[in-house]
N, C-alpha and C positions, 0 to 999 in steps of 0.2 A: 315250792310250787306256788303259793299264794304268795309271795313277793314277785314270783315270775312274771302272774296275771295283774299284777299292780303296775308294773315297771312302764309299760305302754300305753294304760290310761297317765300315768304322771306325766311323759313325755310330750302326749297329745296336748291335755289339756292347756300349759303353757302358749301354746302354739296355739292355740284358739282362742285364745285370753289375748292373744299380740296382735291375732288381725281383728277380733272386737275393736278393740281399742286405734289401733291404725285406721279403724272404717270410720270412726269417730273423728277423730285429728281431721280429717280427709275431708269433712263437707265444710263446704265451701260458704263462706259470707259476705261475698262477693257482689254488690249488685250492678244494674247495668247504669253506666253514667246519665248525667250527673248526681244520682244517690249513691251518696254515702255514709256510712255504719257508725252510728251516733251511740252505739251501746246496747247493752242489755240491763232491761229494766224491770224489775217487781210488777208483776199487775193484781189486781183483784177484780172481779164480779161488777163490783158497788160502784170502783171507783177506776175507771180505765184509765189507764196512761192517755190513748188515744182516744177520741170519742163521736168525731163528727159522723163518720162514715165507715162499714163495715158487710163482708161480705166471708162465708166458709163454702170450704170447697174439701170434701171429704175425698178426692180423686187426682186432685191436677193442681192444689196450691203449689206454686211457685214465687221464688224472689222476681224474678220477670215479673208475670201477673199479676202479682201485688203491687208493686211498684206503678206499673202501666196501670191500675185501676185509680190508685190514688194522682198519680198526673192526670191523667182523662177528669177529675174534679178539680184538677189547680190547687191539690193541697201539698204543702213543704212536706208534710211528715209520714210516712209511710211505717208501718209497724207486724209484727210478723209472731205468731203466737201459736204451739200447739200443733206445728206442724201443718195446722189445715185453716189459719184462722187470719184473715188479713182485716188490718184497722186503719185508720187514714184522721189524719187531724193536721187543727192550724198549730199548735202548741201542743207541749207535754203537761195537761192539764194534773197529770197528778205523777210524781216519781217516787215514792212511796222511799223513799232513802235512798234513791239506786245514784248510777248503776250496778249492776252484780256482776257478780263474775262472769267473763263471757262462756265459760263454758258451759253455765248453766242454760243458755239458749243454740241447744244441740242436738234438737230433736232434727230428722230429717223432715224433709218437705214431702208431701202424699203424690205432690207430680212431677219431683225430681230426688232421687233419693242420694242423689251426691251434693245437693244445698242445706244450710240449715234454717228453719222457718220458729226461730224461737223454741219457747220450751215450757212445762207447765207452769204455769201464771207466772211465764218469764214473756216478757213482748223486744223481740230484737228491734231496733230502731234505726230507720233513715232516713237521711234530708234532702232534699232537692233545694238548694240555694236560687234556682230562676222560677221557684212557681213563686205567682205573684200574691198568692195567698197566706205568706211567710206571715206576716202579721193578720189580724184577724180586722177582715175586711168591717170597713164601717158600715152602717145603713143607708142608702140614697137618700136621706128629707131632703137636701136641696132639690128632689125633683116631685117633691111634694108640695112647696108652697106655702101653705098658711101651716102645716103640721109640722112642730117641733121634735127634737130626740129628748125625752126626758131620763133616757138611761135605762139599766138593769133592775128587778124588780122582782123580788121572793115572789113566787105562786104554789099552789097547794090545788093538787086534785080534789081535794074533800072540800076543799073553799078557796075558791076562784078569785082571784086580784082583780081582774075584769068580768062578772060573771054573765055579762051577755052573749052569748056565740052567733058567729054567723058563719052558715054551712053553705050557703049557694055560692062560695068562690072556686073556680074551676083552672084548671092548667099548673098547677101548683102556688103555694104559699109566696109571695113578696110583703115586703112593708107597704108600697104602692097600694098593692092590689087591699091591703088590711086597711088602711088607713080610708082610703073612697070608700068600703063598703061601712065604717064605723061613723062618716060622714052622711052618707047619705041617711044612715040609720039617727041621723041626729045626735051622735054621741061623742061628747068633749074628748075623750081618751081612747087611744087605740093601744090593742084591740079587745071587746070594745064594752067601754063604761064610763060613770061620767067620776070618781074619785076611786083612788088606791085601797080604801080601808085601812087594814092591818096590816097589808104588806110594807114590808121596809126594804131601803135601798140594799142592793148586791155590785161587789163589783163589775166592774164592764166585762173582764173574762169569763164571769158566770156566763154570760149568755156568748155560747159561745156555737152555736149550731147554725148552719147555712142552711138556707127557704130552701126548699124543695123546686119554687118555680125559677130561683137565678141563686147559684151557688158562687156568686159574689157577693153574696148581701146575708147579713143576721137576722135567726129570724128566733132569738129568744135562745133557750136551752135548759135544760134539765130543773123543771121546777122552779124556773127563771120564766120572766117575761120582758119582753123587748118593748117599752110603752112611749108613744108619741100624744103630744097633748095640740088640741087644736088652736090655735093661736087666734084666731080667726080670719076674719077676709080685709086683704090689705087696704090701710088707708086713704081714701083717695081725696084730693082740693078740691074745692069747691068753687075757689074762687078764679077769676079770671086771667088768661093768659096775655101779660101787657106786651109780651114780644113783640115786634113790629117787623113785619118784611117790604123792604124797599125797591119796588119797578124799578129796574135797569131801562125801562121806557119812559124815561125823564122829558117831559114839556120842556123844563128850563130848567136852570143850575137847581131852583129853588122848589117848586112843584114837584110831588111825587104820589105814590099808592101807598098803603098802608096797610093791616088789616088789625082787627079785633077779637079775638076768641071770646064769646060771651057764656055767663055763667051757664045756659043752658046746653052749652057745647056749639053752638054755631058760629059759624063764623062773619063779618062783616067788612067787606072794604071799601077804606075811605080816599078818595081821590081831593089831596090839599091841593089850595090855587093860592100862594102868596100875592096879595096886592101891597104889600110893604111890609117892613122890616116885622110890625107889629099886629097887619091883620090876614087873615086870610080867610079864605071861603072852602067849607069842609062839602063836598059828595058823597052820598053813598053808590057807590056801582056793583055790578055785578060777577065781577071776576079782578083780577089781583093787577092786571094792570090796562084793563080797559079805561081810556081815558078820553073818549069819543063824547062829547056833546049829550 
């Protein structure tokens, strides 16, 4: 009698064990072109695989969504974690030994339950080969001027690299927008102080987070600082411009206008009158080829 009542829990059970498992096999890691599935990678807390950009969705994560949030910022790398957890970067800043197995990133997705959106502190990974943010955009200084890229740069909450702030910049973060206000504030180093201290150089991938105000530009990174040194204001001569430009309103073969850029910035034209090989009589006039009397 009690092998009787056994016999159809044993039979069930198997059978519940094959479509667990079959529901598993079944989600899909499929994303929508052109991303495609770079692996499953290790994450931690401290140190993300991904890091620029990040958004949880406890109801409607999906490989779509995620993917479409990280192209809408132009990043290569789209990442997918915990079912509900989408990350977006220019590179795999940290892959902890990976990739893993892929089965470890099989958890389903909270807005599609036949995808899979990674797995615990497992991050699935995709690429998009046409965002243009594949490599990690540089800074504009050519549209600074006299401010230089001096590179990457340890910083420290508790002690500041640059420890002056300036809070009235509005619309989001740029290097542009850092650099003018650490100028106007009279300050050789952006942003903004006049020497480094104790900070020491970091690689260029340290700083690897996009401005808030143009996410095609760096704007420092995790305990990193993005630092511009002011060059100062270009060059300029002083001395006088000997160029000569010649009236097409020629007297004779020999006779012609001239002008003189003087050191003061003015200019002067001179109306020549050959009386021989070796003298001639110099005018001043008032226009480049008035040659009137």
């Amino acid at each position: 009698m009690f092998s009787a009542r056994l016999l159809p829990f044993a039979l069930v059970l198997p059978s519940a064990l094959a479509a667990h498992v079959h529901s598993k096999r079944a989600l899909t890691q499929t994303a929508p072109a052109p991303w495609t599935l770079e692996g499953c990678y290790p994450d931690t807390i401290k140190d993300r695989v991904l890091c620029n950009d990040s958004y949880t969705d406890t109801k409607a994560m999906t490989l779509e969504a995620c993917t479409w949030f990280c192209s809408s910022r132009q990043y290569p790398y789209a990442g997918l974690e915990y079912s509900q957890e989408c990350y977006c970067g220019d590179a795999l800043y940290a892959t902890h030994g990976g990739p893993a197995n892929a089965s470890e990133c099989g958890s389903a997705c909270t807005g599609n339950s036949t995808e899979a959106c990674g797995g615990n502190f497992r991050m699935q990974i995709y690429q998009n080969p046409n965002a243009y943010g594949a490599s990690n955009p540089s800074p504009a200084a050519g549209d600074m001027g006299r401010w230089a890229l001096q590179g990457c740069q340890t910083d420290k909450i508790t002690m500041r690299t640059l420890p002056e702030p300036i809070n009235n910049i509005t619309g989001g973060m740029t290097p542009e927008k850092c650099v003018n206000a650490c100028q106007n504030g009279g300050f050789k180093l952006a942003g903004c102080g006049h020497n480094l201290g104790n900070s020491t150089s970091a690689p260029t991938t340290d700083c690897n987070l996009r401005c808030a105000g143009n996410n095609t530009e760096i704007c420092g990174g995790p305990n990193r600082l993005t630092v511009y040194k002011d060059m100062g204001a270009p060059a300029t001569s002083s001395s006088p411009d000997n160029s000569t430009s010649v009236c097409l309103e020629q007297t004779t073969l020999h006779d012609f206008t001239t002008h003189v850029v003087l050191p003061d910035g003015s200019t002067q034209y001179i109306y020549v009158i050959f009386i021989s090989d070796t003298v001639a009589i110099l005018t001043v006039r008032d226009s480049l080829c008035n040659t009137d009397a």
